[in-house]
Structures are given as structure tokens and as C-alpha cells.
ZATIVO-347318 format. One record per residue (C-alpha): residue in three letters; x, y, z. Coordinates in steps of 0.2 Angstrom, whole numbers, plus 5000, padded with zeros to 4 digits. Layout:
<nodes>
alaXYZ;...
</nodes>
This chain:
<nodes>
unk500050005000;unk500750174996;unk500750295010;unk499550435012;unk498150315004;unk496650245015;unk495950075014;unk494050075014;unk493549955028;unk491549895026;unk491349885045;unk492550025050;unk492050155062;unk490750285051;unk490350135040;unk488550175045;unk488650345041;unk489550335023;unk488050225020;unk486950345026;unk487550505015;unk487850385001;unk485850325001;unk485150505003;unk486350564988;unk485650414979;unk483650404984;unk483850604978;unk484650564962;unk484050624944;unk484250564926;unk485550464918;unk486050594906;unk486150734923;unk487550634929;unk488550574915;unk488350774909;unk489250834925;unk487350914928;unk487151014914;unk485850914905;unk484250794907;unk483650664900;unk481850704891;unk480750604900;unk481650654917;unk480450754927;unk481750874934;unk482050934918;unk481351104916;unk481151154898;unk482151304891;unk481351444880;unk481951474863;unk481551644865;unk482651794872;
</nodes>
């Protein structure tokens, strides 16, 4: 193992808590494309997406 690097440890002090955060992120999660698009972009039937006007 190189120094400075951390070793994820499933039942580790926190474990609990990662999980937490990690499920909330999840259960409020949007499209696909919002993710892989580094959330600049939904996918069309994704009901987050707020259509944009054409017009200035």
C-alpha cells in the first residue's frame, strides 16, 4: 500500500454513516444523462427537467 492512501474497511468506524449519506445522495438522484453530463443536461422524460425557451 502506498502511503497517504486509506483502505475502505466495510465495518469500520462511520461505516454506517457513509451508508447513510451515500443512500440520501442516491434516493435523491436524477436522470442518467444529469449525471454522466456533470449536471448540465436531462434526459427527456426525466421529470426534473425544466424545459428552456427558445425565446430571448
Amino acid at each position: 500500500m502506498t502511503p497517504g492512501t486509506r483502505t475502505a474497511v466495510p465495518d469500520g468506524p462511520g461505516a454506517a454513516a457513509a451508508d447513510d449519506i451515500v443512500r440520501a445522495e442516491l434516493d435523491t438522484a436524477c436522470c442518467e444523462r444529469w449525471w454522466t453530463s456533470c449536471g448540465t443536461d436531462h434526459d427527456s422524460a426525466c421529470p426534473r427537467r425544466v424545459p428552456r425557451s427558445s425565446a430571448a
